[in-house]
N, C-alpha and C positions, 0 to 999 in steps of 0.2 A: 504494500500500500504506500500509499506518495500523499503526504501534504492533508490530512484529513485536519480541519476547521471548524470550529462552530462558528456558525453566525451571529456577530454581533447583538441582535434581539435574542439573542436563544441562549445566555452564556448566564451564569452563576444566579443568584435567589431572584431574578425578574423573566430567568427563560419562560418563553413562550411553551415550551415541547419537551415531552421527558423521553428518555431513553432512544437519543439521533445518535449517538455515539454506536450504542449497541448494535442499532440499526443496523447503521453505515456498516462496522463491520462482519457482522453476520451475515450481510449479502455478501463481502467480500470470500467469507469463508465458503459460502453458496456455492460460486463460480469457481473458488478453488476446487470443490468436490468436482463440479460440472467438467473441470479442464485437467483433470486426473491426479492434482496434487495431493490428495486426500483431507481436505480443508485448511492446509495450511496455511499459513501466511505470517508475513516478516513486515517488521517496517521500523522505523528508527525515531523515536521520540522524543520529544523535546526534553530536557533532565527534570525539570520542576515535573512532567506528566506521568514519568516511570510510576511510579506509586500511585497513582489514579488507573491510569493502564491495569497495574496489577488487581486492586481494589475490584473495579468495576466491570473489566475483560478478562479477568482471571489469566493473561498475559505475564510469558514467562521471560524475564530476560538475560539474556544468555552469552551479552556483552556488556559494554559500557556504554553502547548506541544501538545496543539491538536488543526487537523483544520478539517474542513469535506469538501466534496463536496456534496450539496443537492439538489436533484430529480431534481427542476427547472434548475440547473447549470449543471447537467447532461445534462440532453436534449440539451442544451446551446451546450455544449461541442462539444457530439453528430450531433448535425447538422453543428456547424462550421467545424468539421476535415473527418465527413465518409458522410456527405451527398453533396456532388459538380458534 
């Protein structure tokens, strides 16, 4: 993943929308399945976000600028935001 944002109205105790984060990367894990990666996905986070990453995407990081989501947290994902 590249560059994921909130939008200005949607950010801290005035957001507009709950759970765009989760969203956003649950599709992304979607397509991972879709494109045969097994849900994986990488991406490189801002240092103050590591620990919200982990918190709220169960994202595991695996460097000092990298974190993944893996298969089991896919699926996670998966079922909490497209399966209701």
């Amino acid at each position: 993943m590249n560059l994921i944002e909130t939008a200005p109205h949607n950010f801290g105790k005035e957001k507009i929308y709950e759970g765009v984060l989760g969203n956003l990367v649950a599709f992304a894990c979607k397509l991972s399945f879709e494109k045969g990666y097994d849900g994986y996905v990488a991406f490189e986070p801002k240092s103050k976000l590591v620990e919200h990453y982990k918190q709220m995407l169960k994202a595991q990081q695996i460097s000092s600028n990298r974190m993944i989501i893996n298969t089991n947290t896919a699926l996670l994902l998966i079922n909490t935001y497209f399966n209701k």
